[in-house]
LODOBA-184340 format. One record per residue: x, y, z negated of N, C-alpha, C in turn. Coordinates in steps of 0.05 Angstrom, whole numbers, plus 5000, padded with zeros to 4 digits. Each point is the difference from the previous one (the first is absolute). Layout:
BEGIN
SITE; n_xx; n_yy; n_zz; ca_xx; ca_yy; ca_zz; c_xx; c_yy; c_zz
SITE; X; Y; Z; X; Y; Z; X; Y; Z
...
! end
This chain:
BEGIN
SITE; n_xx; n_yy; n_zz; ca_xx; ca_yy; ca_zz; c_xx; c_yy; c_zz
SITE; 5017; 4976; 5000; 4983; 5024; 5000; 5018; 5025; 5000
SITE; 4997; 5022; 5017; 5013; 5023; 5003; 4993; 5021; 4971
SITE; 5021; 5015; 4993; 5002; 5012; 4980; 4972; 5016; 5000
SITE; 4998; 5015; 4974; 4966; 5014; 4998; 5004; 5015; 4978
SITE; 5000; 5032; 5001; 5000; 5016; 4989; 4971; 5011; 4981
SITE; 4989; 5001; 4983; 4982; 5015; 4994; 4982; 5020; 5020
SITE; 5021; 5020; 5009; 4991; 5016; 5027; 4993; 4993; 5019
SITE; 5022; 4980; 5012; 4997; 4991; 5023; 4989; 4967; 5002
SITE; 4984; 4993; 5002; 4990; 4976; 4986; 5014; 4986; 5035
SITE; 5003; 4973; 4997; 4999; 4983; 5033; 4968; 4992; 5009
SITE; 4996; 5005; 5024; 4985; 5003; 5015; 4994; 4976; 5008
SITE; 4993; 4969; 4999; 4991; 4983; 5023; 4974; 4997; 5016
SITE; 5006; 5006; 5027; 4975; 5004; 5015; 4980; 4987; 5002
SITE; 5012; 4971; 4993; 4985; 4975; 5000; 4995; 4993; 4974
SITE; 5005; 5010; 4981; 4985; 5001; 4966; 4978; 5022; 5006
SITE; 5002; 5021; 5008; 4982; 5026; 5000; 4984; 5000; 5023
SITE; 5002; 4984; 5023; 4979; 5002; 5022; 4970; 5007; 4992
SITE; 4999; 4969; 4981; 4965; 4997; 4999; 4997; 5029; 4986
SITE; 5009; 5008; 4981; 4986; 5017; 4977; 5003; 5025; 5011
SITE; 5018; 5011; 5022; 4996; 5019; 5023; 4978; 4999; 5022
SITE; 4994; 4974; 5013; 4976; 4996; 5011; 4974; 5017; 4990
SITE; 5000; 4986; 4975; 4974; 5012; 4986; 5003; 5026; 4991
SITE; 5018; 5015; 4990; 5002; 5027; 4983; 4999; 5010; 5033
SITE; 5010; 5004; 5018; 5001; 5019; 5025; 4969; 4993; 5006
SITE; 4987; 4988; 5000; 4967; 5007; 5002; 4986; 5004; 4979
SITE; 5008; 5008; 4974; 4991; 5015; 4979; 5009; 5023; 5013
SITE; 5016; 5011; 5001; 5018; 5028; 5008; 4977; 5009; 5021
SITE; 5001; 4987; 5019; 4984; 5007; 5030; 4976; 5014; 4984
SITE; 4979; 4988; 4980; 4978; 5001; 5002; 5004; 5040; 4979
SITE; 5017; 4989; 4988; 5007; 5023; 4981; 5002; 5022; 5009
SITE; 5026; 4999; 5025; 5002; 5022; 5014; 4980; 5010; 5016
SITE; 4982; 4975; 5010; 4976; 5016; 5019; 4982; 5014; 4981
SITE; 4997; 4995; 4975; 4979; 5019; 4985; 5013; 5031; 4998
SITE; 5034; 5000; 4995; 5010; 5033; 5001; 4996; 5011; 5028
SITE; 5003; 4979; 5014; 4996; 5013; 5030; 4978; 5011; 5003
SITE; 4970; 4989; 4998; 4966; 5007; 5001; 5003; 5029; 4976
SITE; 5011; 4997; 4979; 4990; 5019; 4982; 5019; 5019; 5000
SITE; 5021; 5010; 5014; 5021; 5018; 5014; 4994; 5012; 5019
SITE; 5007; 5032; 4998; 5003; 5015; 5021; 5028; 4981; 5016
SITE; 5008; 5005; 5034; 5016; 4994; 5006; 5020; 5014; 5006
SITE; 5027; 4996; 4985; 5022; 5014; 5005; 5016; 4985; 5017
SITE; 5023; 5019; 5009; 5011; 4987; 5030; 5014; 4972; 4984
SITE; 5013; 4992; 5032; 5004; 4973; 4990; 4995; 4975; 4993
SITE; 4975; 5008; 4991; 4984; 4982; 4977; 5003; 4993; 4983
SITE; 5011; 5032; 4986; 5016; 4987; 4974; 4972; 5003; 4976
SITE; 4985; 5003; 5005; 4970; 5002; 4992; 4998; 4972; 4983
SITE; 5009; 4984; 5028; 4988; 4964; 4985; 5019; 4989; 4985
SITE; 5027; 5000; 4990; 5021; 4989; 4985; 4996; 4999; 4976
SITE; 5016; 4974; 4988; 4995; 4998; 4974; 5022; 5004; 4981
SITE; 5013; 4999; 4981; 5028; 5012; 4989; 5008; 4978; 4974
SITE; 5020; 4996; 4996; 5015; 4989; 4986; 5004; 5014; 4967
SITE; 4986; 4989; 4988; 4991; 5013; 4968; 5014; 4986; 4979
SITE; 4999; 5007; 4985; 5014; 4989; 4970; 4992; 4971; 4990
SITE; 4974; 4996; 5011; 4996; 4962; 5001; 4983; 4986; 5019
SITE; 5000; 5016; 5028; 4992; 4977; 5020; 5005; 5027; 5027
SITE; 4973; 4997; 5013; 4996; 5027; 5014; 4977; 5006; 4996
SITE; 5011; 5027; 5012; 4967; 5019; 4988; 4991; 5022; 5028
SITE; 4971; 4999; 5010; 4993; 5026; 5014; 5004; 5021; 5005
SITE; 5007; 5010; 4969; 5006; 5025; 4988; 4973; 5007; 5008
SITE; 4998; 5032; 4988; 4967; 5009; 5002; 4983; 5000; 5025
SITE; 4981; 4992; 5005; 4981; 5000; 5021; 4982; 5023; 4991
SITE; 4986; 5014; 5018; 4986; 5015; 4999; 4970; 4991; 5002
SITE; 4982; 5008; 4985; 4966; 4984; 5013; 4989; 5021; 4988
SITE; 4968; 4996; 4993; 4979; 5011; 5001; 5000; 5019; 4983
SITE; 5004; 4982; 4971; 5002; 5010; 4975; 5027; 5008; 4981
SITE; 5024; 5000; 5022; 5021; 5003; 4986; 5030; 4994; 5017
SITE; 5016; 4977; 4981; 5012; 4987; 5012; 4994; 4980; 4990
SITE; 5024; 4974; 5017; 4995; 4969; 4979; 5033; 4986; 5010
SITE; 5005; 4987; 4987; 5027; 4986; 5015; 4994; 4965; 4991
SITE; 5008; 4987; 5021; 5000; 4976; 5002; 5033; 4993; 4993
SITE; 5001; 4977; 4980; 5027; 4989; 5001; 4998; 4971; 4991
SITE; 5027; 4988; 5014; 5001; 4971; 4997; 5020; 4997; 4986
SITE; 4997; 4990; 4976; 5019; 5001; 4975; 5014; 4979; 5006
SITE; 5025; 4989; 5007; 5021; 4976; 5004; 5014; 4995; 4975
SITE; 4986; 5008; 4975; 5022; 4995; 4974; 4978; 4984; 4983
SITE; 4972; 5013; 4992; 4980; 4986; 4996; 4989; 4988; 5011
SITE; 5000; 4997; 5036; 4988; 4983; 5014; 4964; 5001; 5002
SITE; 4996; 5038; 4999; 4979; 5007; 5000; 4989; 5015; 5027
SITE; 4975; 5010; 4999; 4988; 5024; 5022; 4982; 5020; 4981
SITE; 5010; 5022; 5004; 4994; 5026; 4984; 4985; 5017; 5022
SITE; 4985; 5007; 4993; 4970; 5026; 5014; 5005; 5017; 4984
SITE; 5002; 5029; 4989; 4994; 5014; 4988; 4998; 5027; 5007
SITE; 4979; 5013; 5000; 4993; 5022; 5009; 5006; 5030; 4973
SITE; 4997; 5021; 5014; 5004; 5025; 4987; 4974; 5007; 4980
SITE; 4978; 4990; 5009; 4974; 4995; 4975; 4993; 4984; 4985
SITE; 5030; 4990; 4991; 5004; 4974; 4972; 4990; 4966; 5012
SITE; 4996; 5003; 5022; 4991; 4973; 5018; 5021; 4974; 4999
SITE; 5002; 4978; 4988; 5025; 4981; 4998; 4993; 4973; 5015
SITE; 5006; 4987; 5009; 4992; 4979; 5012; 5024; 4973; 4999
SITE; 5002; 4983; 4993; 5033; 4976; 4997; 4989; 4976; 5007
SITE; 5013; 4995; 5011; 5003; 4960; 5006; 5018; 4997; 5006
SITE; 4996; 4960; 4996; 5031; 4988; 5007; 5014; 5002; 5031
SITE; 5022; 4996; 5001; 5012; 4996; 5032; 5002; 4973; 4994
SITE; 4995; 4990; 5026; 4999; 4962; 5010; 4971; 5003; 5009
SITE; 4990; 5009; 5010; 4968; 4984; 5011; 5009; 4979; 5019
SITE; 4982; 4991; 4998; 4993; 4968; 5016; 5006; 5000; 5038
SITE; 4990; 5018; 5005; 5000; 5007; 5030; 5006; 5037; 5000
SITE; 5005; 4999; 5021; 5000; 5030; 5012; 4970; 5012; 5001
SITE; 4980; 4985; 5007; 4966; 5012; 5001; 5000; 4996; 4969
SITE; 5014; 5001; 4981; 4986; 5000; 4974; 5015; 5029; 4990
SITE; 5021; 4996; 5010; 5013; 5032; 4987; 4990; 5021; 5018
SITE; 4990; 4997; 5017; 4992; 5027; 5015; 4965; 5008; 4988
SITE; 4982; 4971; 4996; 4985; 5005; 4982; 5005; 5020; 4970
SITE; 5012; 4990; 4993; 5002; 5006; 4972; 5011; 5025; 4994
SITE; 5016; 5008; 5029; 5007; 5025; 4996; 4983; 5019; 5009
SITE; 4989; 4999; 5021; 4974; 5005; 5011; 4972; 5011; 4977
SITE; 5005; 4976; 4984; 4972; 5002; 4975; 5010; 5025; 4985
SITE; 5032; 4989; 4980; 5004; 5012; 4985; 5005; 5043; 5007
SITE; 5007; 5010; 5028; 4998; 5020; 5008; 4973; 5007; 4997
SITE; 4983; 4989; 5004; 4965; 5006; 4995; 4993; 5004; 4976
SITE; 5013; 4983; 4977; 5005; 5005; 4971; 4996; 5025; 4986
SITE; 5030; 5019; 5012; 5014; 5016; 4993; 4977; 5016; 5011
SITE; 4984; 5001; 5024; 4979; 5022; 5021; 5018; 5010; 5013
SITE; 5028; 4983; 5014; 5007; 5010; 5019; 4988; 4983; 5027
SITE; 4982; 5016; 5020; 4991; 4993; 5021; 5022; 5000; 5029
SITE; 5006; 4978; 5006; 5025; 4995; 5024; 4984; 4981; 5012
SITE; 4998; 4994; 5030; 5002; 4975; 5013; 5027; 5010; 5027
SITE; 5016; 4976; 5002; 5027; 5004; 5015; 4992; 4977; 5024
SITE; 5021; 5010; 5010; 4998; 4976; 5033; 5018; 4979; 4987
SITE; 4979; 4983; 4998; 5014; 4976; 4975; 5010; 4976; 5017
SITE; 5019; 5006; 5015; 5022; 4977; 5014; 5027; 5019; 5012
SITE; 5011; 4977; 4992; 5031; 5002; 4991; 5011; 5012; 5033
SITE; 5022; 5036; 4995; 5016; 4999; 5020; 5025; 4992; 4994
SITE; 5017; 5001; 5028; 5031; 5000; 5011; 5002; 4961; 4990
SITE; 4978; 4985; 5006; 5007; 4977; 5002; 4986; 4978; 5023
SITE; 5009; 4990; 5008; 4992; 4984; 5020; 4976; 4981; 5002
SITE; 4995; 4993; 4983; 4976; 4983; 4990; 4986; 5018; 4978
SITE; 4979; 5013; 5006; 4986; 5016; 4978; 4976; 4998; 4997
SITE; 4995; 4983; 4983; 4974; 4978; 4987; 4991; 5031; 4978
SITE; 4975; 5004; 5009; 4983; 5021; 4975; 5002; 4991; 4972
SITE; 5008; 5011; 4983; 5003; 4998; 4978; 4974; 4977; 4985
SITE; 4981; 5010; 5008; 4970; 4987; 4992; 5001; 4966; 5008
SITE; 5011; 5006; 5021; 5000; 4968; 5010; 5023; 4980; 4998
SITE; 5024; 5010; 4987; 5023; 4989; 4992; 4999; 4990; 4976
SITE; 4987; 4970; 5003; 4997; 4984; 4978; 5013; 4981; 4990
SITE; 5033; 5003; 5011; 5017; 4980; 5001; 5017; 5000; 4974
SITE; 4998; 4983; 4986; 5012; 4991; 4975; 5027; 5019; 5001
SITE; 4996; 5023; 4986; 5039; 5013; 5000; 5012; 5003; 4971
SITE; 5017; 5009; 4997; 5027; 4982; 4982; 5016; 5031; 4990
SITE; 4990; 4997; 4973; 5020; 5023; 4992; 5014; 4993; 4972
SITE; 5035; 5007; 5003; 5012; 4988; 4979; 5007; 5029; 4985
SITE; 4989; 5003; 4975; 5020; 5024; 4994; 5016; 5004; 4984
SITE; 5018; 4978; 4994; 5030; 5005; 5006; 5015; 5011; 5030
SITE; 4987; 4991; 5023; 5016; 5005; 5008; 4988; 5027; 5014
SITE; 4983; 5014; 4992; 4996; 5024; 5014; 5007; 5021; 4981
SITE; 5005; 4994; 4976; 5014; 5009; 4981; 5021; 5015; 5017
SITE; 5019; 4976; 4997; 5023; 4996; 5012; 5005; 5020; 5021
SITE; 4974; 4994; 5028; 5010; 5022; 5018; 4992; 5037; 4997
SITE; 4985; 5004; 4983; 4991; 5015; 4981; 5029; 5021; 4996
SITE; 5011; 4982; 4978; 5026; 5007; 4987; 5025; 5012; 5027
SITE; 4994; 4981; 5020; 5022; 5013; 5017; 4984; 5021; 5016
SITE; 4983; 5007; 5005; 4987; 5019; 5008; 5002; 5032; 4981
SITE; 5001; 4987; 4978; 5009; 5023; 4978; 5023; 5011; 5009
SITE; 5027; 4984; 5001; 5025; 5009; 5005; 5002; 5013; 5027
SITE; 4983; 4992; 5015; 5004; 5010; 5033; 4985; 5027; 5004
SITE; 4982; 5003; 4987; 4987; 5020; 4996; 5017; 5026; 4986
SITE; 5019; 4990; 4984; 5014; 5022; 4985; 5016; 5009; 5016
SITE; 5010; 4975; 5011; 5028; 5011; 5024; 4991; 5021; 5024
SITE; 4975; 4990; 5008; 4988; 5012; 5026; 4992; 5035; 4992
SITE; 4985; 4997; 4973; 5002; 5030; 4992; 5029; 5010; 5000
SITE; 5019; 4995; 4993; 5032; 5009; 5000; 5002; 5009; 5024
SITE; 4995; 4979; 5019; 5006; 5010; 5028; 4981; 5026; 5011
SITE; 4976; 4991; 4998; 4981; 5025; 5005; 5011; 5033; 4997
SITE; 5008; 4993; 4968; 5005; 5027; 4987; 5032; 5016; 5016
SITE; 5007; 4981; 5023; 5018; 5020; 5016; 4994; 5017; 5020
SITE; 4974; 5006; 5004; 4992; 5002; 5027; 4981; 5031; 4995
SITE; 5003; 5015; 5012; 4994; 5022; 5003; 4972; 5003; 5005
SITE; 5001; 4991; 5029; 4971; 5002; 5023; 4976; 4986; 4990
SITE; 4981; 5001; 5016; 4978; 4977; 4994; 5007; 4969; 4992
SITE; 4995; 4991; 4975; 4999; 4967; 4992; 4981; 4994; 4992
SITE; 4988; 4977; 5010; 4977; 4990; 4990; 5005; 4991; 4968
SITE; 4977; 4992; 4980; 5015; 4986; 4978; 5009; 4984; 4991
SITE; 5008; 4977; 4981; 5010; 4973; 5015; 4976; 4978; 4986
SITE; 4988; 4996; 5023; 4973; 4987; 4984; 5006; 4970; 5021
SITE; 4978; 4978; 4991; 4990; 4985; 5017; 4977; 4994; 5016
SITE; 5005; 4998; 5024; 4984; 4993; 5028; 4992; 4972; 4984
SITE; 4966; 4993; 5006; 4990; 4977; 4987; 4995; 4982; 5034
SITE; 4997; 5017; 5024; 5003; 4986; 5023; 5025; 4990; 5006
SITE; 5018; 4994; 4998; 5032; 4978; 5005; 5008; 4995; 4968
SITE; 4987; 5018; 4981; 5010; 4985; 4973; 5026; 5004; 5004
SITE; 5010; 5027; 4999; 5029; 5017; 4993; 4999; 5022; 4984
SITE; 5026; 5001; 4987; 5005; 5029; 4981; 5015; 5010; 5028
SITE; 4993; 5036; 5001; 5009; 5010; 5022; 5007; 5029; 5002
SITE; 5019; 5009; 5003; 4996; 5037; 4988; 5012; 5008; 5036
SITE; 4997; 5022; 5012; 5005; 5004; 5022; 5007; 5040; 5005
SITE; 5019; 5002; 5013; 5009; 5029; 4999; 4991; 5003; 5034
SITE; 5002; 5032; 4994; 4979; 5010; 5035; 5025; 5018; 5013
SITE; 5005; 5003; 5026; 5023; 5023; 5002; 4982; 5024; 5005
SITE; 4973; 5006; 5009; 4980; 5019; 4997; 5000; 5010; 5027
SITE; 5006; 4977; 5025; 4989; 5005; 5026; 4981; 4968; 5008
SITE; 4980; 5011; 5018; 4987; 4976; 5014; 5014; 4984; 5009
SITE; 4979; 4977; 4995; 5012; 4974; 5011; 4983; 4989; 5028
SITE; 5015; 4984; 5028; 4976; 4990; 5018; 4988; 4991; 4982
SITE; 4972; 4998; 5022; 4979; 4983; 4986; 5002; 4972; 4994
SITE; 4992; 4998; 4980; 5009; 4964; 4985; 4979; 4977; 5024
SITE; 5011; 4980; 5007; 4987; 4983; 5019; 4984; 4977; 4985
SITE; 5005; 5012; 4964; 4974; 4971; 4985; 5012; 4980; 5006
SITE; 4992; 4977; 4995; 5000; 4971; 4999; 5000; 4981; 4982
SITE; 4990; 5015; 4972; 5004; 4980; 4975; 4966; 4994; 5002
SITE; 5002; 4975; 4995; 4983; 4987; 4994; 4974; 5002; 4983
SITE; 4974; 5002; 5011; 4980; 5004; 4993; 5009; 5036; 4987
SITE; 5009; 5021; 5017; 5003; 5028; 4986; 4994; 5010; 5018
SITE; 4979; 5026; 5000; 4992; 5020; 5021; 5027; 5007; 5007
SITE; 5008; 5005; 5037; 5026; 5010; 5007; 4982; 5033; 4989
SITE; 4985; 5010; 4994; 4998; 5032; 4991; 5020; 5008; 4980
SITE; 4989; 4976; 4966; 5021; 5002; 4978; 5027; 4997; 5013
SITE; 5003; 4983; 5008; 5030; 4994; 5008; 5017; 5033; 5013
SITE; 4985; 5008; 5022; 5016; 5029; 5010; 4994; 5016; 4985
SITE; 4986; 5001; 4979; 4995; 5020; 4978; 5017; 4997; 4984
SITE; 5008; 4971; 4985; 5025; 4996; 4984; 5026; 5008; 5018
SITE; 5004; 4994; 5020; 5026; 5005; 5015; 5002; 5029; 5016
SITE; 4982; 5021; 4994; 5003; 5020; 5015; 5013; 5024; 5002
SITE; 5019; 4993; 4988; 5025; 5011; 4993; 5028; 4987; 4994
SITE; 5015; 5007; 5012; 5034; 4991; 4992; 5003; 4985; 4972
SITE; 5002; 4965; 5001; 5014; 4995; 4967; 5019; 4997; 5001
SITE; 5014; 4987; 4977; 5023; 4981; 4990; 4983; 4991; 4976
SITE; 4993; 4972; 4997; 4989; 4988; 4979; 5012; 4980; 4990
SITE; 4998; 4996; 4987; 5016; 4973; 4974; 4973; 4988; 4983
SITE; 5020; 4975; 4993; 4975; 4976; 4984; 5007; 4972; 4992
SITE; 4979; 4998; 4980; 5008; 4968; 4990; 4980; 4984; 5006
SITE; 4999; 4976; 5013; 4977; 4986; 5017; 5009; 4968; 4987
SITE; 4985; 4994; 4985; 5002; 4963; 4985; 5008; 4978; 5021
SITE; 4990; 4998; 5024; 5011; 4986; 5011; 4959; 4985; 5023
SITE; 5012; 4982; 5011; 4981; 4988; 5008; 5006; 4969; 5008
SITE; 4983; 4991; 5014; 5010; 4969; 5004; 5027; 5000; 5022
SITE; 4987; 5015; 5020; 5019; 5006; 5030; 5029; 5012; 4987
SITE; 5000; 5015; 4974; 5030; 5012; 4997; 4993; 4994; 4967
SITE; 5009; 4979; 4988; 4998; 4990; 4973; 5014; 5015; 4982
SITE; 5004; 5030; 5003; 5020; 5010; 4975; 4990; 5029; 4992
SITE; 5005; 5012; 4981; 4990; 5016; 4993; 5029; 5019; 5008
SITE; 4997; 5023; 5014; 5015; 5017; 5018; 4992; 5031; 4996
SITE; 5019; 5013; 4998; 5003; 5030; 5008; 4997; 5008; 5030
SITE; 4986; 5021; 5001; 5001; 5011; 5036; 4995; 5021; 5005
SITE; 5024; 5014; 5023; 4993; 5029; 5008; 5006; 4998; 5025
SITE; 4978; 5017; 5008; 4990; 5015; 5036; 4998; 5023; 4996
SITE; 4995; 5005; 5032; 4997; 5042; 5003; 4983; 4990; 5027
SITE; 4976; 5017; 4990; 4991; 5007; 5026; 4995; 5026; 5012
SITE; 5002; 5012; 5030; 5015; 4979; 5018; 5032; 4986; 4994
SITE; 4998; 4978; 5020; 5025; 4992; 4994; 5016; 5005; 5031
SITE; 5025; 5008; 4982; 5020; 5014; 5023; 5013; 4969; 5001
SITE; 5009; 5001; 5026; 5018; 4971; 5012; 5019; 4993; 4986
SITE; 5017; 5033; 4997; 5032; 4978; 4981; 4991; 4998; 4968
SITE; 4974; 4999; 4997; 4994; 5004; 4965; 5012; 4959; 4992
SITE; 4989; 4988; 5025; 5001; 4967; 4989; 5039; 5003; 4999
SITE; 5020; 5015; 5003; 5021; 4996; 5005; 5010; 5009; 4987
SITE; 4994; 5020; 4979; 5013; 5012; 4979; 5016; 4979; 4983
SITE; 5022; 5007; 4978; 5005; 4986; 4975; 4986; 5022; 4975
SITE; 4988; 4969; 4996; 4993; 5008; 4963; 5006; 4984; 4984
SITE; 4998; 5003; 4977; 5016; 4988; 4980; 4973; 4990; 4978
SITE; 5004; 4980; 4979; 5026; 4988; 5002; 5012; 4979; 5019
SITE; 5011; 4982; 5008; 5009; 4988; 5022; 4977; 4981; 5008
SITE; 4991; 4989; 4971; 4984; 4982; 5006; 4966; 5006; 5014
SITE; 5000; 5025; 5006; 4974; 5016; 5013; 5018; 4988; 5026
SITE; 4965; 5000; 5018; 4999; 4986; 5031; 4977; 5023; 5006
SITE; 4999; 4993; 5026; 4979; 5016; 5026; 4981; 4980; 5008
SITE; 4975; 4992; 5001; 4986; 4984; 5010; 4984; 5011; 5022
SITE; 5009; 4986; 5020; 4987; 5003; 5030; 4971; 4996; 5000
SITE; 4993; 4979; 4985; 4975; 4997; 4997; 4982; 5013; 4994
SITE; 5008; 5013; 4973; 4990; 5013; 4987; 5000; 5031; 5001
SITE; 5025; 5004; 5012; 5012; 5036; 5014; 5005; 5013; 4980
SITE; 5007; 4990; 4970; 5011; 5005; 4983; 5021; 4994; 4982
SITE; 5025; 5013; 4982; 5018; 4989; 4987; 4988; 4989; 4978
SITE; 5009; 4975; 4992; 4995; 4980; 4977; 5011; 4999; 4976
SITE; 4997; 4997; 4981; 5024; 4991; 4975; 4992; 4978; 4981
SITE; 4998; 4982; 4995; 4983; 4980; 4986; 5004; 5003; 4970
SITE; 4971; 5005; 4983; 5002; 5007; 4977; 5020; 4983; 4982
SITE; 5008; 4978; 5002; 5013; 4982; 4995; 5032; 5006; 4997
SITE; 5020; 5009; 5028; 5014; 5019; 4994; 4999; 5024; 4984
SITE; 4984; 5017; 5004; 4997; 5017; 4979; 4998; 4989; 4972
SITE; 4981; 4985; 4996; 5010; 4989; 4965; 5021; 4988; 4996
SITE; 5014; 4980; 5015; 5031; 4989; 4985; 5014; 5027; 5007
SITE; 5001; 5022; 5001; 5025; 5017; 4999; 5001; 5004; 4977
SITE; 5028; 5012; 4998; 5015; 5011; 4975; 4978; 5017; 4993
SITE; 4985; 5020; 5008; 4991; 5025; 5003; 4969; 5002; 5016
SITE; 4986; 4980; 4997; 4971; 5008; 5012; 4991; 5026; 5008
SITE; 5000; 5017; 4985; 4990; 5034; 5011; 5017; 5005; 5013
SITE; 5025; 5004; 4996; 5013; 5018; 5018; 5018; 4975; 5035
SITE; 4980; 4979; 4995; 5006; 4985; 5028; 4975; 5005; 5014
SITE; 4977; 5005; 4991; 4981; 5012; 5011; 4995; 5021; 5007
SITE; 5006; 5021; 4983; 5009; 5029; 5007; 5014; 4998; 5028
SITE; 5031; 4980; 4993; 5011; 5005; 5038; 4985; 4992; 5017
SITE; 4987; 4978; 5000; 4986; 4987; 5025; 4979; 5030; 5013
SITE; 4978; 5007; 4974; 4990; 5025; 5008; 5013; 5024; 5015
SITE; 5023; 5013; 4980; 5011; 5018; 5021; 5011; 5001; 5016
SITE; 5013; 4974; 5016; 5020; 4996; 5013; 4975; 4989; 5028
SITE; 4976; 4989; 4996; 4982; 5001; 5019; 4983; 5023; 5005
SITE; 5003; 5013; 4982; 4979; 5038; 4999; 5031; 5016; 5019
SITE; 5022; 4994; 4992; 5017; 5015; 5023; 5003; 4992; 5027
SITE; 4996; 4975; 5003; 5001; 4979; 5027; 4980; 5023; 5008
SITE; 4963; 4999; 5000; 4987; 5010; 5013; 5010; 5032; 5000
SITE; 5003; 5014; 4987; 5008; 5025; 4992; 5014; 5009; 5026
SITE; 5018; 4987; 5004; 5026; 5003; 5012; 4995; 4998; 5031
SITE; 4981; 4978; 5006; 4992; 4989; 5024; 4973; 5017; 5018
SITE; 4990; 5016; 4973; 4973; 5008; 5007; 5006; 5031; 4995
SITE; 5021; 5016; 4992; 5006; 5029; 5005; 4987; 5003; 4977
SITE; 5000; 4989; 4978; 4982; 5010; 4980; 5015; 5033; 4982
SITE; 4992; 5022; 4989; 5010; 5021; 4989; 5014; 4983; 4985
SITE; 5028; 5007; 4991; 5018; 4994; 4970; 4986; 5016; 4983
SITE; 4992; 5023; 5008; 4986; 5014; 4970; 4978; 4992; 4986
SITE; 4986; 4980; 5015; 4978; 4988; 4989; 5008; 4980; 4967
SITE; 5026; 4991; 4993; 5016; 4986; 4987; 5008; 5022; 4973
SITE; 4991; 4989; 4982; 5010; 5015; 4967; 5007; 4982; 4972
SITE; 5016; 5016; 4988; 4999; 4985; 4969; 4999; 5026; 4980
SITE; 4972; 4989; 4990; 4989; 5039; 4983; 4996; 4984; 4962
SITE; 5017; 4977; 5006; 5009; 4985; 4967; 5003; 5013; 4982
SITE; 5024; 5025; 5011; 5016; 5022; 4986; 4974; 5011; 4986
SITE; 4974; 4993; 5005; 4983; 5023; 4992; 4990; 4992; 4969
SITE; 5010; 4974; 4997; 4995; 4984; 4980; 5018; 5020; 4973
SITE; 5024; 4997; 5008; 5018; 5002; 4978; 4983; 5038; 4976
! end
């Protein structure tokens, strides 16, 4: 067994599959209620959910009577409703099927008198069975979502570190519940062509709306069957030709053709000497690749730390 830090816990894709299966369509249903009960801000950073002190959380939603925030507690292994007019709502995590947690979450929002109905089937996946009708026996361990929980904590801290260099427009560093990634992304603050869509079961509208402007984005993505590891990844869109040809560091970062993005496998990142600051390089050393490739301003780039002292 590979070493395991408190921080950096080890990742196995194939211990954590099932219990990712099921939590990324808890997430889905979650995020589509911030989505329905949200104004839309660009991006869509409207629908994301964020990395909290014991699972993830909505953060505030706006509705009728107030606010309310939805969170999925990964330490107690709970679901929390609670609204701004003393409204509380809890149950266990593990339901039996996917149509039982979307019920239950469904009821318990009605509870509180928050009124939502969402387009209740799952995007950015290939097979997308309506929540209602996904009655298939699913599998949640939580130990091990604990587990990915915990490294999501640490990646989250790093990714704010990195954020906090950046001058221009940054989105925050939240999670996308459609690919089930932590993801923070910097803008150079000119248009981008129009995005050509193609993710799966997603209006190409969202899609050129998220991409309609110049990125460089970064992220931590668990892994899937087709690529079994839980991995770091940064792109820029558009992508300039010599961006796949740059060097970034640390050595063990690659370019995937497939994918049109540099790689780092969370795995390297935890056996280093230094977890944060091997992730830190992978980040800036792929935020300069595009930078560099794509004419981005140097002045867009700061460290305002000093402001601390």
């Amino acid at each position: 067994m590979s070493k395991s830090t408190h921080n950096w816990p080890v990742l196995d894709f194939h211990y954590l599959k099932d219990t990712i299966a099921t939590v990324h369509m808890w997430t889905q249903m979650i995020g589509k209620v911030r989505l329905k009960k949200s104004p839309w801000i660009n991006h869509s950073w409207q629908v994301t959910l964020y990395v909290s002190a014991n699972g993830l959380t909505t953060g505030s939603i706006p509705y009728e009577d107030g606010i309310f925030q939805i969170d999925l507690d990964l330490v107690n292994h709970q679901l929390h409703i609670t609204t701004s007019t003393g409204g509380k709502c809890t149950g266990s995590l593990g339901a039996a099927t996917i149509a039982d947690f979307y019920h239950t979450l469904m009821d318990k929002l009605k509870a509180v008198c928050v009124n939502v109905e969402i387009y209740a089937v799952p995007n950015e996946l290939q097979t997308a069975i309506p929540f209602a009708e996904n009655t298939a026996p699913c599998l949640y361990n939580p130990e091990a979502m604990h587990t990915l929980w915990q490294a999501l904590v640490s990646i989250n801290n790093v990714f704010t570190r990195f954020r906090a260099g950046f001058l221009g427009k940054c989105s925050p560093v939240h999670f996308f519940w459609g690919a089930f990634d932590l993801a923070v992304t910097r803008f150079s603050g000119r248009k981008a062509p129009k995005h050509p869509g193609g993710a799966p079961n997603m209006p190409v509208e969202v899609m050129q709306e998220a991409y309609s402007h110049e990125v460089s984005s970064c992220g931590f993505w668990p892994g899937s069957e087709a690529f079994p590891q839980p991995v770091f990844y940064s792109y820029c869109y558009p992508t300039p030709d010599e961006f796949a040809k740059q060097e970034v560091s640390p050595p063990q970062a690659f370019y995937s053709g497939e994918m049109g993005e540099f790689m780092i496998t969370y795995e390297v990142v935890q056996q280093s000497a230094d977890p944060e600051a091997t992730l830190l390089q992978f980040l800036q050393s792929t935020y300069d690749a595009a930078a560099r490739t794509g004419n981005w301003d140097k002045n867009l780039e700061c460290d305002l730390q000093w402001l601390k002292q």
